[in-house]
Structure formats: structure tokens, C-alpha cells
C-alpha positions, -999 to 999 in steps of 0.1 A, spaced: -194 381 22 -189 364 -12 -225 374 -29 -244 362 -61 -250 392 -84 -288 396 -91 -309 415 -109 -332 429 -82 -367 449 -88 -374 465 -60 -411 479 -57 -415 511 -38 -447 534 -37 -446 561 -62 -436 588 -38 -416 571 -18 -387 566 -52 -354 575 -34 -328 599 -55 -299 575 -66 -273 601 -48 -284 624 -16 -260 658 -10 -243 660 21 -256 667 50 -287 649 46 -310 636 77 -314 605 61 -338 595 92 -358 624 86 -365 619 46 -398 600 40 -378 574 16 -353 567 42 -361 527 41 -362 524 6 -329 548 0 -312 524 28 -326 492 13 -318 503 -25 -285 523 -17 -268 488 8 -281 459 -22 -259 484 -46 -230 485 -24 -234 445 -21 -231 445 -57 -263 441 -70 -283 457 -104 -312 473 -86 -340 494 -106 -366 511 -86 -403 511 -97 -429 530 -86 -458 514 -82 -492 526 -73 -522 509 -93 -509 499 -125 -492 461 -123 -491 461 -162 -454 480 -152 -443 450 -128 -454 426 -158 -435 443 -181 -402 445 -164 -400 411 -154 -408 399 -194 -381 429 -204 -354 430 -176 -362 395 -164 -348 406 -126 -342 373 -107 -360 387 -74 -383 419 -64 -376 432 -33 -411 442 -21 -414 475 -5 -447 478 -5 -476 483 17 -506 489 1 -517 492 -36 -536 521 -47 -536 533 -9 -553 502 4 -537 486 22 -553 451 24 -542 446 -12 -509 446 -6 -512 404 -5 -531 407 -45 -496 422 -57 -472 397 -40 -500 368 -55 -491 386 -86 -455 386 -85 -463 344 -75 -481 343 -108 -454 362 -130 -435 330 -109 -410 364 -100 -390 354 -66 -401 381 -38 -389 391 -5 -408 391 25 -438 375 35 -463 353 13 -497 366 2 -514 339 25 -494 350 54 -503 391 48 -537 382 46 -538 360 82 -519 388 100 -536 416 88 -569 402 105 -564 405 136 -593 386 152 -584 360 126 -548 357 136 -556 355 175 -581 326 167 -553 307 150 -524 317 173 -551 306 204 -562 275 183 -520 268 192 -524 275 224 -504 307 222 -512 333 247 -534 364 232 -557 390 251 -596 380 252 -610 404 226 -642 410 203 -648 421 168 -676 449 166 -689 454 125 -705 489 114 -741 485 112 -746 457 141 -753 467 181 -726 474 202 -726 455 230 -697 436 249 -700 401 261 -700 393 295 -666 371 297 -649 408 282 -635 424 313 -626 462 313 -599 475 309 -604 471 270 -583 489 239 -597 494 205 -581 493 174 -591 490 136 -596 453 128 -573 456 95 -547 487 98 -514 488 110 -491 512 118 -509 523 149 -537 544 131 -567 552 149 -550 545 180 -544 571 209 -547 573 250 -583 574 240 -584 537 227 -580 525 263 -611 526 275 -633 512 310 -665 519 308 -693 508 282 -701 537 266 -669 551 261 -666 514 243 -691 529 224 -679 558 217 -641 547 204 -660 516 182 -684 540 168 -648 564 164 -629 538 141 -662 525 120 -667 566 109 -631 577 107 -612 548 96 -641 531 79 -631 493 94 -642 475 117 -632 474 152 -616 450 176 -615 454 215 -590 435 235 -582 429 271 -556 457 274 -524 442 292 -508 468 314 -469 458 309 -440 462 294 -442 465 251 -418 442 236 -412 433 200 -390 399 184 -379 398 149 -378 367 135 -360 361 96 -363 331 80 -391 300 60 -383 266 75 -358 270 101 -362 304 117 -338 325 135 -352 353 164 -332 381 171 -330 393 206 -361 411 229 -365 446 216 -386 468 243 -404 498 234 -396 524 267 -417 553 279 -394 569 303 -413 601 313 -450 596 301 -471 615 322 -487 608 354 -519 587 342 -509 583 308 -511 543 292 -479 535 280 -489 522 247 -478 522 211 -496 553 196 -498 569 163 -475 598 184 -455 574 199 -445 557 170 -443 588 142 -438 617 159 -400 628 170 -413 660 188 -433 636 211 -407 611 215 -382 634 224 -403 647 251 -419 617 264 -381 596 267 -394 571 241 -367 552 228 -362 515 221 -333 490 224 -323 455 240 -351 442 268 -337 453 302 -333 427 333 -350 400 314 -334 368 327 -318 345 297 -348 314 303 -375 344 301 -361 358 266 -354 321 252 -392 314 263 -404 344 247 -385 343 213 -399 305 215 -434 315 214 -428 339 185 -417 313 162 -444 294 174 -467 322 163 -451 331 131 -453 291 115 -490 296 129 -493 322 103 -473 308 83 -453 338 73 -421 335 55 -394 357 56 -394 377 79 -413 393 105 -415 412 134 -444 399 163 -459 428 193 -464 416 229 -470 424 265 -450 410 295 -478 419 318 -467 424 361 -473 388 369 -442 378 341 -468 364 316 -463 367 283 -487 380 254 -487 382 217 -507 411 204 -500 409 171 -475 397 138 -458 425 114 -448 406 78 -425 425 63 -420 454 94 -397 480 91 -361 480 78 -347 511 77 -309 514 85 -310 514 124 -351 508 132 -354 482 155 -351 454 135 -324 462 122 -307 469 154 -318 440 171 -300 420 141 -264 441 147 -272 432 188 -263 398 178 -237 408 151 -256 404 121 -244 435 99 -278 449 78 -259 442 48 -262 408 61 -295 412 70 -311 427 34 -289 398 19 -307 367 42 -341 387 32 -332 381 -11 -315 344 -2 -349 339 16 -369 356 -12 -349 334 -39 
């Protein structure tokens, strides 16, 4: 892979700088930095100038390296900017004004995917499949509209990651709505939005790209021995915690028994959803294959993980796309 040289900035969170050399016998998976170690460490070994910055609220440091070093692209690593994380979208607007190329997504696009009852209006406005759901603000009465059938699961209306959620969130009665609503407005401090929760199977497509997109193969998300009872869904557990996974069987990889038309259908409707957003790119959009074989989006990830060997990554090498490869698309993208 014949590559351009560039000077690349790549923004990381403050604590989250990765040491330029790790000693043998490091966990790599294990470190906190691991994605931005992977990231930094592979666009070095490509033959690119990296310098890290730390950023946390101070943009008067971007500003200044772009006027000193003049770096031809930032590779943006961050989620949030001085720990909120709804102004991550303000710094990439800034890098748009400093006219600094950036990877990932565009602040337009952060900002229509972090909503989430804004970014099912648009992707139903398309006529793309989403759950029937309501938004409940602190300070207003809870109650749930008739044409909102229980089961429901509650989330936050603007964080990611999984916070806030649990087995809890699943709830079918209307005071445990209640309750959970009441739950995220105190401990979370957002508002909450309930959604028809799909019983199915949890799948995840990447998708890499501006104009013409590319989707990389069905990744599912498999709870092999949840407990009797227990909703297999994406918790904060599930999703951070390896004691828990490694009990519970949860792993990820290729969708299993899912015939070629189905898959081809289903990466269709997540490029139809991410130029509904209009992200840029790339991305990583949540569903549900419910028992009847239809398919729901639940939600759109700009700029998702890309550790060495996390599922995007993975489902990119499924297809034969190395993750050199893969960080290299992201900065020809970004440029």
C-alpha cells in the first residue's frame, strides 16, 4: 500500500495519551488507551508524522498546532470535551473553522445521532424501520401515550455507550416506567426516551465512507448463557465488563445463518440510514432482527470504536480489509 506521508494531529483525551513504546508483555486490550495506542502506533508504522494532543477544555492548543505544525489532517479521537459529551460536534465545527481536515464524522451529523428521538424522526421520515418510542423531559408528567405498547426500554435521550442502561431499563408496567424515567432524569441528568423494546437478535453494520459508501458484513452481538429470564440486551456490563462477559458467553463476530438476500437487505437499510443523517466517514448503526425476520434500526454510532480487533475492525478483516487499511480509508476520507 503505496501511502502519502502526512502530518497527522491526532486528538485524544488528556488521560487517555498512549506511551510512544509499551514493555513486553503488555494486555494491550486491557490498558484504557488501547484505541488510541492502536490508532497512533498503526498510522506510524504506515509512515506517517503523528503528534498526540491531549485535549480536555482548552482549544487554544489545537489552534496553535495547526498555525505551528500545520498537520494536513487531525485524526479525532474524541468523545466529549470537558466531559460532556454533546460537545464533542463544537470541537470538530472548530477544526471546520481552523479549515483542518478531520476524520470521522461531521459536526452536523454528531449532533443528529446523538439525539435519538431526533434521529428516529428522520430515519422514519425515510421510511426506515425504528421502534415506536417517546421522549419524557425532567419537570413534565410522566405519562405514556396510548399507541406505546409495553414492553418498553429506557435509555438517556443523549448518552451513548450504554450508560444508564441495565435489565432494569426493560420495563412493562407503568409505574416501573415511572420509576426508570424518574432514574435517568436524577442520575444521569438527561432526558429519557422509551422505546418499543424488540425482543431479537442485536446486530451491528459498519459502514466507512462520504458519497459512495461501503458496509462491512452483519456483526451480531451473542449472549450464549444469560440466565433464565434475563433480556439479552446491550448493557453497561455487557459491553465493559470482561468478568461478566466471560461468564455470561458474550462475544461478538460474523451474523450466524443469516441468508445472503437478508444481510444485503440489511446493510441496504444502513446506508440508507447513515445518508439520512448524513454522517460522513464512518459509522457503525445498532439494530434488532426481531422473531418475525423484521428488521430495526435502533440507533447510529459516528465515529464507533476502532481499536485493533473491536468489532469494526473485525468486520473490516471478515472481508479482507487489513486495519492498516482501514485507519488509512478513515484519513483519505478525512482529507
Amino acid at each position: 500500500m503505496s501511502v502519502n506521508k502526512l502530518r497527522v494531529l491526532a486528538l485524544v483525551h488528556r488521560h487517555l495519551i498512549p506511551p510512544d513504546t509499551v514493555e513486553e508483555g503488555t494486555d494491550i486490550t486491557a490498558v484504557p488507551w488501547r484505541t488510541e495506542y492502536d490508532v497512533i502506533s498503526t498510522l506510524r508504522g504506515l509512515g506517517h508524522e503523528v503528534q498526540p494532543l491531549g485535549v480536555h477544555d482548552d482549544l487554544g492548543e489545537i489552534r496553535r498546532l495547526a498555525t505551528e505544525w500545520k498537520p494536513h489532517i487531525a485524526f479525532n479521537l474524541l468523545e466529549a470535551f470537558d466531559d460532556i459529551t454533546i460537545f464533542d460536534q463544537n470541537v470538530v465545527s472548530h477544526l471546520e473553522l481552523l479549515k483542518l481536515s478531520y476524520t470521522g464524522c461531521n459536526p452536523r451529523g454528531l449532533l443528529l445521532a446523538r439525539d435519538k428521538s431526533l434521529s428516529k424522526k428522520l430515519l422514519a421520515y425515510h421510511r426506515i424501520p425504528v421502534p415506536e418510542f417517546e421522549v419524557f423531559r425532567a419537570g413534565r408528567p410522566i405519562r405514556r401515550p396510548k399507541r406505546l405498547e409495553f414492553p418498553l426500554i429506557v435509555k438517556s435521550l443523549t448518552q451513548e455507550a450504554s450508560i444508564g442502561i441495565s435489565q432494569a431499563s426493560v420495563v412493562d408496567t407503568d409505574d416501573k416506567l415511572k420509576e426508570r424515567v424518574t432514574f435517568i432524569h436524577e442520575s444521569i441528568g438527561t432526558a429519557a426516551i422509551a422505546e418499543r423494546y424488540v425482543d431479537g437478535r442485536e446486530l451491528y453494520v459498519g459502514i466507512l465512507g462520504n458519497q459512495a459508501l461501503q458496509a462491512l458484513p452483519v456483526w451480531e452481538l451473542f449472549f450464549t448463557n444469560m440466565p433464565e429470564g434475563t433480556k439479552r440486551i446491550a448493557t453497561d456490563r455487557v459491553k465493559w465488563s470482561v468478568k461478566y462477559q466471560k461468564k455470561y458467553g458474550i462475544d461478538s463476530g460474523p451474523a450466524k445463518d443469516l441468508p445472503d438476500a437478508q444481510a444485503e437487505e440489511i446493510q441496504h437499510i444502513c446506508k440508507r440510514a447513515y445518508r439520512a443523517l448524513e454522517l460522513s466517514g464512518y459509522a457503525r448503526i445498532d439494530l434488532r432482527l426481531d422473531e418475525a425476520g423484521h428488521v430495526w434500526v435502533l440507533e447510529a454510532n459516528p465515529n464507533p470504536q476502532i481499536a485493533k480487533g473491536e468489532d469494526f475492525a473485525a468486520s473490516a478483516e471478515k472481508i479482507g480489509i487489513s486495519y492498516e487499511a482501514v485507519l488509512q480509508r478513515i484519513l483519505n476520507l478525512g482529507v
